[in-house]
Biopython code that builds the backbone (N, CA, C, O; Angstrom):
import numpy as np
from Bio.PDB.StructureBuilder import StructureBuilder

atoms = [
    (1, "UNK", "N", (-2.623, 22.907, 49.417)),
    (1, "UNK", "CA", (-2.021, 21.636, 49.682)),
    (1, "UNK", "C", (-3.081, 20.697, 50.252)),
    (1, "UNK", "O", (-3.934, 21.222, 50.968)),
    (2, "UNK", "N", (-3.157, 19.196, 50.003)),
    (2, "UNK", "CA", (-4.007, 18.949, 50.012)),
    (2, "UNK", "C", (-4.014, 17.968, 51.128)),
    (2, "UNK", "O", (-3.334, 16.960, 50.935)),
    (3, "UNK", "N", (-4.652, 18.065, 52.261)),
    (3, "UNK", "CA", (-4.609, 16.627, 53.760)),
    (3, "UNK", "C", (-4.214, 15.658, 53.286)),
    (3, "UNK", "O", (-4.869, 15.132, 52.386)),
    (4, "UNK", "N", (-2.686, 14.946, 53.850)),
    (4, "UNK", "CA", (-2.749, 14.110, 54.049)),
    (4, "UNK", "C", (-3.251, 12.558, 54.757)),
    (4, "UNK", "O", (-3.426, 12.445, 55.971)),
    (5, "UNK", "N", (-3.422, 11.537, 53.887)),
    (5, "UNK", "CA", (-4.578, 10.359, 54.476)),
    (5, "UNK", "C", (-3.694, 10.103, 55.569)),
    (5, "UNK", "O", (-2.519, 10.457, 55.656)),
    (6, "UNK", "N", (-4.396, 9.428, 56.426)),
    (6, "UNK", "CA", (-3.558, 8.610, 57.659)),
    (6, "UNK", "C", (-2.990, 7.615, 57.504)),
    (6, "UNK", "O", (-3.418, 7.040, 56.503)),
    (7, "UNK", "N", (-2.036, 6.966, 58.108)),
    (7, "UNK", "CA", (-1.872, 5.654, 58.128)),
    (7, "UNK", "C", (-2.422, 4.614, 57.928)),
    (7, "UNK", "O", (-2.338, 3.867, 58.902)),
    (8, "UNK", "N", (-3.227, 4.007, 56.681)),
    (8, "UNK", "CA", (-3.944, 2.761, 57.059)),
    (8, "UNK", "C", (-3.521, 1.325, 57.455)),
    (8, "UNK", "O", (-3.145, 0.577, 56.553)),
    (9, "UNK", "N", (-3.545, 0.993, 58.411)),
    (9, "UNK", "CA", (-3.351, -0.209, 59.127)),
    (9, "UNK", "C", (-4.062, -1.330, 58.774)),
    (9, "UNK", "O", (-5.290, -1.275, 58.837)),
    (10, "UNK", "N", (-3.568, -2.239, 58.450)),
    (10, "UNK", "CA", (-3.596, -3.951, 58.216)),
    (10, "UNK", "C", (-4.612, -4.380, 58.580)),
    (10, "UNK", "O", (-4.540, -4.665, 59.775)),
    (11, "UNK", "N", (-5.769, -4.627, 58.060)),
    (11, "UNK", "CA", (-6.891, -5.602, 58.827)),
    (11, "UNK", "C", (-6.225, -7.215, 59.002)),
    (11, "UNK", "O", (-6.893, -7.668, 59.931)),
    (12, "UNK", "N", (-5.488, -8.031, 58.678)),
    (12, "UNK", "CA", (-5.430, -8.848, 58.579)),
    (12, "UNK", "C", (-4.214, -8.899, 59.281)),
    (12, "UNK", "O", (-3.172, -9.215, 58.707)),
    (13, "UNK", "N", (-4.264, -8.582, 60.612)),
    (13, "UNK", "CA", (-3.254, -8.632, 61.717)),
    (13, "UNK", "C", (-4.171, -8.919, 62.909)),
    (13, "UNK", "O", (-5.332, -8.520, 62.995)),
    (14, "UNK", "N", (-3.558, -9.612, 63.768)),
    (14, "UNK", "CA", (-4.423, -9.561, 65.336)),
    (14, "UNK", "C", (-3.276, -9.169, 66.300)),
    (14, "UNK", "O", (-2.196, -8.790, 65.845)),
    (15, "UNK", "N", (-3.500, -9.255, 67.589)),
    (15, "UNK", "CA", (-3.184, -8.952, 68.836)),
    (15, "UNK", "C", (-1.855, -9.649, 69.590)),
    (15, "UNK", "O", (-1.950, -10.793, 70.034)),
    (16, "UNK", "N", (-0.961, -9.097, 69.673)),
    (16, "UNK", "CA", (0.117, -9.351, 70.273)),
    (16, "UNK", "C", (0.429, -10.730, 71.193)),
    (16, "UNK", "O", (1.212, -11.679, 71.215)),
    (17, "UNK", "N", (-0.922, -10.095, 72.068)),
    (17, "UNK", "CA", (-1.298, -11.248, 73.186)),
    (17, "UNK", "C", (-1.793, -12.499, 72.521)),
    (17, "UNK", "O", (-1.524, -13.598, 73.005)),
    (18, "UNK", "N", (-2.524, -12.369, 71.402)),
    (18, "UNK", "CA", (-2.884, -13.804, 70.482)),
    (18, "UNK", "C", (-1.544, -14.518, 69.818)),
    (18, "UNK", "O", (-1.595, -15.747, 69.761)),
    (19, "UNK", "N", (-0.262, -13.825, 69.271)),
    (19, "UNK", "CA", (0.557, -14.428, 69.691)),
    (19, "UNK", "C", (1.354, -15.320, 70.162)),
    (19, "UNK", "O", (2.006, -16.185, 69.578)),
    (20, "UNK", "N", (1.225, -14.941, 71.749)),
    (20, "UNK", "CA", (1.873, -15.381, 72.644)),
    (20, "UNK", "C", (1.049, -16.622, 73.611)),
    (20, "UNK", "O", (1.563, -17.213, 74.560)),
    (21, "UNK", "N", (-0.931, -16.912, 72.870)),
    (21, "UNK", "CA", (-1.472, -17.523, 72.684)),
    (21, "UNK", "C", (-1.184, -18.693, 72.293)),
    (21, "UNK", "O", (-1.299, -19.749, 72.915)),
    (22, "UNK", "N", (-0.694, -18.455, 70.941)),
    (22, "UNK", "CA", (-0.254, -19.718, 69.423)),
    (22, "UNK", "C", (0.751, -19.888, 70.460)),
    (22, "UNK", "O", (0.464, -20.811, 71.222)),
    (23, "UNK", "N", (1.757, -19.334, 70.710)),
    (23, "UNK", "CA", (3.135, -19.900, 71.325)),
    (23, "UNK", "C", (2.875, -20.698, 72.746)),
    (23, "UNK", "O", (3.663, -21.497, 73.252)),
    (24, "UNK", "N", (1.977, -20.421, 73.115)),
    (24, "UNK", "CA", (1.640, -21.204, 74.507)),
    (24, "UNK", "C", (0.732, -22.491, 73.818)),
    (24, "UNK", "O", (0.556, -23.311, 74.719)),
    (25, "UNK", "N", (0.349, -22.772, 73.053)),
    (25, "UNK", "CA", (-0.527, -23.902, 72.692)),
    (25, "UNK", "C", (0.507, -24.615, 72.006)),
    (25, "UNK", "O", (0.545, -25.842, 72.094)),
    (26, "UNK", "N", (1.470, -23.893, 71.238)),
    (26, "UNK", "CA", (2.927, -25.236, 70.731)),
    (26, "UNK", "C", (3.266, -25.540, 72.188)),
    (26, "UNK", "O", (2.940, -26.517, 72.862)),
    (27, "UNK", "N", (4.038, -24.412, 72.532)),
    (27, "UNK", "CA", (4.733, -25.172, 73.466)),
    (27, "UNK", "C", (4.062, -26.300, 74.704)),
    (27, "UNK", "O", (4.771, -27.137, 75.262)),
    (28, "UNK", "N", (2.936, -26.168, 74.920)),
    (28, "UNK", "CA", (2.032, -27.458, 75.568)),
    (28, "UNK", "C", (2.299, -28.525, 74.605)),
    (28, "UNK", "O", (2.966, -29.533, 74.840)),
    (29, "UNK", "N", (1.620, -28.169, 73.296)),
    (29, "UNK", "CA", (2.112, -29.315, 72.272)),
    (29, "UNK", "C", (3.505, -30.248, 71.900)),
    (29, "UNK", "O", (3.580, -31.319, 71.299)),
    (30, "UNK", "N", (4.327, -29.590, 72.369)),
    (30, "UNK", "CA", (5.938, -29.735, 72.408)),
    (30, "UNK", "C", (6.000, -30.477, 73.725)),
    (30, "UNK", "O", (6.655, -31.503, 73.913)),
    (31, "UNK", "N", (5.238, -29.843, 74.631)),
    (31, "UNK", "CA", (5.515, -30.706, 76.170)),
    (31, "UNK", "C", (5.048, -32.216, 76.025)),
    (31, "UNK", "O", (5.588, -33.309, 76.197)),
    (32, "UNK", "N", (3.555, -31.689, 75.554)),
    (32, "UNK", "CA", (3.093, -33.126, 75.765)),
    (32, "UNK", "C", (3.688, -34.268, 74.676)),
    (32, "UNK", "O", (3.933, -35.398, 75.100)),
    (33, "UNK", "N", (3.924, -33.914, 73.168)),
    (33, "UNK", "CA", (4.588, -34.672, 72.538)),
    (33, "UNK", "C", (6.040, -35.056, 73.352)),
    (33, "UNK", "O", (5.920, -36.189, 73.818)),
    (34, "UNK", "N", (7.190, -34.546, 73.624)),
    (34, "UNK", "CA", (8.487, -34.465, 74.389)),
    (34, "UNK", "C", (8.348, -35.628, 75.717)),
    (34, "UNK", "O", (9.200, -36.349, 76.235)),
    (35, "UNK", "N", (6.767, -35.433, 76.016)),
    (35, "UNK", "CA", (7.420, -36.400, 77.634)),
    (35, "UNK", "C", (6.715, -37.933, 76.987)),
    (35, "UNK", "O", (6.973, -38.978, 77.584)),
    (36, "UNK", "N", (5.968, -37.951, 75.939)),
    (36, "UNK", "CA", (5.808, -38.928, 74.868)),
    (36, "UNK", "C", (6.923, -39.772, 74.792)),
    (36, "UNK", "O", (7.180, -40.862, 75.303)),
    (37, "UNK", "N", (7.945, -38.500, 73.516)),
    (37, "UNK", "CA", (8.458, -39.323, 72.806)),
    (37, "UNK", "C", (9.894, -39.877, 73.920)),
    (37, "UNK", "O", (10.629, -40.797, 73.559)),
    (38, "UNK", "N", (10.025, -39.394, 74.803)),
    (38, "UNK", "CA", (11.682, -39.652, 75.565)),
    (38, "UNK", "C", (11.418, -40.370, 76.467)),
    (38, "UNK", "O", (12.330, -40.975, 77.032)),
    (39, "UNK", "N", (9.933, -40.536, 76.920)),
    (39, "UNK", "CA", (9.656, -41.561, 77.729)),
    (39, "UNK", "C", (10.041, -40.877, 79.445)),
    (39, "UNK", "O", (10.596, -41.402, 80.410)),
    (40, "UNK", "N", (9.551, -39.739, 79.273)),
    (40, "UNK", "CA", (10.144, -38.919, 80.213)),
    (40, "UNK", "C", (9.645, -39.697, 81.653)),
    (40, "UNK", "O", (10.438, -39.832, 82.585)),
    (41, "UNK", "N", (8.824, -39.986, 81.694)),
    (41, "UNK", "CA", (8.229, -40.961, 83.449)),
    (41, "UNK", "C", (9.322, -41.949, 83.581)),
    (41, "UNK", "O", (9.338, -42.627, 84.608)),
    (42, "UNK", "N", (10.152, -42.109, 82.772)),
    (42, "UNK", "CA", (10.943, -43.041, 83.324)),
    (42, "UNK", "C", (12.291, -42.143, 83.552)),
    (42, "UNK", "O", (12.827, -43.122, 84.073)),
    (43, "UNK", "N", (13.155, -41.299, 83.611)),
    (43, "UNK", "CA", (14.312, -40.265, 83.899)),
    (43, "UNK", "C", (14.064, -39.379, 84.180)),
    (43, "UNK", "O", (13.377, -38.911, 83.272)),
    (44, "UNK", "N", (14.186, -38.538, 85.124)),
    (44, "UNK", "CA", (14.074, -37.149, 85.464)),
    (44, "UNK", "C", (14.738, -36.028, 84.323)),
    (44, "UNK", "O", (14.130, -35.087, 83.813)),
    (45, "UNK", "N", (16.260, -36.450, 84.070)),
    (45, "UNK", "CA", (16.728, -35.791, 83.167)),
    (45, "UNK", "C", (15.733, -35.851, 81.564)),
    (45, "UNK", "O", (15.495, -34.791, 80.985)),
    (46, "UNK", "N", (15.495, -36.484, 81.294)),
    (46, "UNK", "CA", (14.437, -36.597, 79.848)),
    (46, "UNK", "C", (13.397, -35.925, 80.608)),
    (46, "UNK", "O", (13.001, -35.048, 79.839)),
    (47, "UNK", "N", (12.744, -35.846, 81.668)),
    (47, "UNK", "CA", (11.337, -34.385, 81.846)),
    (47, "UNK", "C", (11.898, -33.347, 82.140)),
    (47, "UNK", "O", (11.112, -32.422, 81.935)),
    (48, "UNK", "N", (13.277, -32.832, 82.684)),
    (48, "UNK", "CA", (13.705, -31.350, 82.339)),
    (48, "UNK", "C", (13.845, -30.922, 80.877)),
    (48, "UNK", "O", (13.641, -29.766, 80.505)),
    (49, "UNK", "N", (14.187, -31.875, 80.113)),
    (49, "UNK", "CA", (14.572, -31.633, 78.401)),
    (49, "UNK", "C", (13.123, -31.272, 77.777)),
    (49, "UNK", "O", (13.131, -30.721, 76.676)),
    (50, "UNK", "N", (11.640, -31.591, 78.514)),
    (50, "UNK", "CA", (11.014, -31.910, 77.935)),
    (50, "UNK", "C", (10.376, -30.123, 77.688)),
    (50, "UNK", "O", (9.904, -29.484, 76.747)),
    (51, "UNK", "N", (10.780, -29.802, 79.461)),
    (51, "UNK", "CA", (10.300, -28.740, 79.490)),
    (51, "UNK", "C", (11.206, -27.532, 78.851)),
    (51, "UNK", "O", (10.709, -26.631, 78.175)),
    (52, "UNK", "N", (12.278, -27.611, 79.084)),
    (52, "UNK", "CA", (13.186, -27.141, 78.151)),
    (52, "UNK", "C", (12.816, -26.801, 76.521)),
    (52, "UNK", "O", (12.916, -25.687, 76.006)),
    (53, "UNK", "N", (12.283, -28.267, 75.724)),
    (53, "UNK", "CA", (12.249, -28.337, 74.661)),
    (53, "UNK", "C", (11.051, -27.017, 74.634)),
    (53, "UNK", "O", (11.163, -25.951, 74.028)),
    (54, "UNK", "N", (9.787, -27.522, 75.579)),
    (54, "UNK", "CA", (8.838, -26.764, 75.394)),
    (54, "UNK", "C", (8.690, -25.120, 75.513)),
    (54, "UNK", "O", (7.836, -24.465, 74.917)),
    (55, "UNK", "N", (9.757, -24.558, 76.457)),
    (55, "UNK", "CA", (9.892, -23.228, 76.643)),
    (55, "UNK", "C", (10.539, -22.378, 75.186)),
    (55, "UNK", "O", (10.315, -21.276, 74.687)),
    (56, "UNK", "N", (11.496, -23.607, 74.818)),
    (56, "UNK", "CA", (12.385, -23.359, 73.424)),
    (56, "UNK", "C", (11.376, -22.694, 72.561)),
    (56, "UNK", "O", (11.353, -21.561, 72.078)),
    (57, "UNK", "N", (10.422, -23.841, 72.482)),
    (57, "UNK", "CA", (8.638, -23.893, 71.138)),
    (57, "UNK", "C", (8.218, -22.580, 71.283)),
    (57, "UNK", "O", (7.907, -21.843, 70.348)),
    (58, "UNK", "N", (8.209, -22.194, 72.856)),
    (58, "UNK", "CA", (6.857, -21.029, 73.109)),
    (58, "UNK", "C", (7.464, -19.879, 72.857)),
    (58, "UNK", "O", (6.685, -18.983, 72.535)),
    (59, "UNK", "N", (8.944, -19.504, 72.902)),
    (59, "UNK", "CA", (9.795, -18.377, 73.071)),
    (59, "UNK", "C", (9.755, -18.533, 70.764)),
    (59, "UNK", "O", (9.274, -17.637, 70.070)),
    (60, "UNK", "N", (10.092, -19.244, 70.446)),
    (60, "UNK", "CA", (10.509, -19.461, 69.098)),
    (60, "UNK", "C", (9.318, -19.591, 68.420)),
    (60, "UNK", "O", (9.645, -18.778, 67.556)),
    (61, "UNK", "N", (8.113, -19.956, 68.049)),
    (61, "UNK", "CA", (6.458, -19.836, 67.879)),
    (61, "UNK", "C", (6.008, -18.283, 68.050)),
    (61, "UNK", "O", (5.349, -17.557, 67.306)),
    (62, "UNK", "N", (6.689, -18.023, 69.466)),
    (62, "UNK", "CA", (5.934, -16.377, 69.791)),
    (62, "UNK", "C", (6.619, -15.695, 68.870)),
    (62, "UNK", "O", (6.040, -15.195, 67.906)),
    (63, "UNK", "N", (8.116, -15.576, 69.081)),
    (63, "UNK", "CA", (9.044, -14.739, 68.531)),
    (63, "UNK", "C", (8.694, -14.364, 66.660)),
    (63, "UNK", "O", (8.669, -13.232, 66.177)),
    (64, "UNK", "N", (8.492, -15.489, 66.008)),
    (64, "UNK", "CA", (8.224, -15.317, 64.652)),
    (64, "UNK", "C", (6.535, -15.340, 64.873)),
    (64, "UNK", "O", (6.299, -15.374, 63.665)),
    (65, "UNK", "N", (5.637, -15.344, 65.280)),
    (65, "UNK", "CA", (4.368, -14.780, 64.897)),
    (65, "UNK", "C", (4.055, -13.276, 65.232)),
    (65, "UNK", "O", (3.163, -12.664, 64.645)),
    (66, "UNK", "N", (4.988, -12.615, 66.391)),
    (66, "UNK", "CA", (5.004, -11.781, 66.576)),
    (66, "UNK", "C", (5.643, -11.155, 65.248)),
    (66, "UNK", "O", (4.989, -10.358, 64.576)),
    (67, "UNK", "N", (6.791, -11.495, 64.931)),
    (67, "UNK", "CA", (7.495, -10.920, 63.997)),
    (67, "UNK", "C", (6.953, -10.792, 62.664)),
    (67, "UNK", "O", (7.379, -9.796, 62.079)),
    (68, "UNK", "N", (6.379, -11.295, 62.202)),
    (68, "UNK", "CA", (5.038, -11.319, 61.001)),
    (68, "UNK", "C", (3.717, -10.492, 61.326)),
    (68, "UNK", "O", (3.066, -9.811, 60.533)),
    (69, "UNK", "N", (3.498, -10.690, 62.546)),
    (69, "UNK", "CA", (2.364, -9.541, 62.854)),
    (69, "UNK", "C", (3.251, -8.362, 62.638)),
    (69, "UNK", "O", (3.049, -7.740, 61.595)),
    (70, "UNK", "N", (4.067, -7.997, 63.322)),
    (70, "UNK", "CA", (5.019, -6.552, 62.933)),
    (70, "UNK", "C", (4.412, -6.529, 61.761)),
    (70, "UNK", "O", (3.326, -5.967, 61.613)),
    (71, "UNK", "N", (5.135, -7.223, 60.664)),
    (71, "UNK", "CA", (5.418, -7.181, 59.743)),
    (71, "UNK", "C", (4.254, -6.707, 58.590)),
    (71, "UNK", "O", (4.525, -5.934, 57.671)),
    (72, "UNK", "N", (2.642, -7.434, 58.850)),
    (72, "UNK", "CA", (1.769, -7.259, 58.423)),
    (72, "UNK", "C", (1.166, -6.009, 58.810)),
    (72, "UNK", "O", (0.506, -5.424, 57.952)),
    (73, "UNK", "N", (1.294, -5.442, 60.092)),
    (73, "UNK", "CA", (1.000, -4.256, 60.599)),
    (73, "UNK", "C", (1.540, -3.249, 59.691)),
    (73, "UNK", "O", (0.819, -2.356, 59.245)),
    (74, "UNK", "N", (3.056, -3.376, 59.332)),
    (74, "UNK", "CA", (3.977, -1.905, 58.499)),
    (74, "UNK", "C", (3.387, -2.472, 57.387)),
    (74, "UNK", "O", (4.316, -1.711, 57.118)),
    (75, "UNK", "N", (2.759, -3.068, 56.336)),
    (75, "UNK", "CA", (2.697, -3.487, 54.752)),
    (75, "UNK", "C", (1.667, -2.209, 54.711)),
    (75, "UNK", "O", (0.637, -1.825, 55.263)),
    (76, "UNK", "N", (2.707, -1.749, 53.592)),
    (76, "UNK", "CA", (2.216, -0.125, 53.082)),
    (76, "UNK", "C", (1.483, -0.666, 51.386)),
    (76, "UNK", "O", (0.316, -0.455, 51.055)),
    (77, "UNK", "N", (2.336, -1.244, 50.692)),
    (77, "UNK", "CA", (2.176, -1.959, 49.348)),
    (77, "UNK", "C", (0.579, -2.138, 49.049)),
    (77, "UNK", "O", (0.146, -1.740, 47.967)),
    (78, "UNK", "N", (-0.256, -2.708, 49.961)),
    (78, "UNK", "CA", (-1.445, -2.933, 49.587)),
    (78, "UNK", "C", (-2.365, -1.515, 50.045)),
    (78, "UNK", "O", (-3.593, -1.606, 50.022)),
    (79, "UNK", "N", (-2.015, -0.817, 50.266)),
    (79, "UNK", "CA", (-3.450, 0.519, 50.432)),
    (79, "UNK", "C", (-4.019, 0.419, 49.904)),
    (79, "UNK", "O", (-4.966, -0.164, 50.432)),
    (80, "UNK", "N", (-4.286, 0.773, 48.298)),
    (80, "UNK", "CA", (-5.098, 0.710, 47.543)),
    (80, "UNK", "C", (-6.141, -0.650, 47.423)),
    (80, "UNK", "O", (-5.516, -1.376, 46.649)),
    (81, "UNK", "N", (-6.962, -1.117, 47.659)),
    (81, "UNK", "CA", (-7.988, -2.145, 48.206)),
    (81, "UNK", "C", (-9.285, -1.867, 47.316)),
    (81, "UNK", "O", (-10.367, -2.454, 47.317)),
    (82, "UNK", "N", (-8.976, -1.128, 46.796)),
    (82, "UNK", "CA", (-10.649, -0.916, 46.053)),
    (82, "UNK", "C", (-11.073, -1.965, 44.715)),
    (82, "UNK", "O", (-12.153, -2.265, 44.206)),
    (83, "UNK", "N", (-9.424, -2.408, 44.390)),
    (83, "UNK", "CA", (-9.960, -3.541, 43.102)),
    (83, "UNK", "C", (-10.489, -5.009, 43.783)),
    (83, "UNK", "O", (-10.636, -5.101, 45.002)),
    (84, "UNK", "N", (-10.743, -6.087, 42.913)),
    (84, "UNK", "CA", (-10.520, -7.202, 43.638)),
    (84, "UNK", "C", (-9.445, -7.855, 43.696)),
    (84, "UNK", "O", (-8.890, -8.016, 42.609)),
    (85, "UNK", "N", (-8.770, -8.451, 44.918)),
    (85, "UNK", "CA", (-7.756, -8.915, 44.843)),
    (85, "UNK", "C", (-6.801, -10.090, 43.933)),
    (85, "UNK", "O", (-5.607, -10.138, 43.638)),
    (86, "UNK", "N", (-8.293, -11.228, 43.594)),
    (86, "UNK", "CA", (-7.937, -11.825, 42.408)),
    (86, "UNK", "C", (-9.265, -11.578, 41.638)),
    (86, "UNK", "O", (-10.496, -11.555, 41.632)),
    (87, "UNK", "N", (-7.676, -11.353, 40.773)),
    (87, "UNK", "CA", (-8.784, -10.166, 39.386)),
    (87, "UNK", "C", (-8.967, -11.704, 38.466)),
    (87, "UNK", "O", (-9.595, -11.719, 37.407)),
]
sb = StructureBuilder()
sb.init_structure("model")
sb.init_model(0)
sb.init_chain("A")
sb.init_seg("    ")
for serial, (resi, resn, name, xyz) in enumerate(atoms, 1):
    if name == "N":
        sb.init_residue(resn, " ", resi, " ")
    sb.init_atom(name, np.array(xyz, "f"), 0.0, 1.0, " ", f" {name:<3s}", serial, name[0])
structure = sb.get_structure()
């Protein structure tokens, strides 16, 4: 019987924590656009929304890049790598 290969894992995945990186750079982006567009220096209530909006970005940004890294991590379909990819 003959060894089975190992698991080969995804080069074209990064780090969890990079992530949650991207999701922290929207959601700044979300802040700073948000107290922009509502004119937040002028209402208190429009700079809680702003931050609000922005926690929304970083939780929802992380959540699906994480979820695609999963995702690229399990892709079994491509093992074979030895042709060129566009043939």
């Amino acid at each position: 019987m003959a060894p089975s290969k190992p698991a080969k894992k995804s080069t074209s995945t990064v780090s969890y924590k990079d992530t949650l990186k991207v999701g922290l750079v929207c959601g700044i982006a979300v802040l700073i656009l948000a107290i922009i567009v509502t004119r937040a220096w002028q209402d208190h209530t429009a700079f809680g929304f702003a931050f609000v909006y922005a926690g929304i970005a970083f939780v929802a940004v992380s959540l699906v890049a994480s979820l695609l890294n999963w995702v690229m991590r399990n892709d079994t379909q491509n093992d074979d790598q030895t042709y060129p990819i566009l043939k």
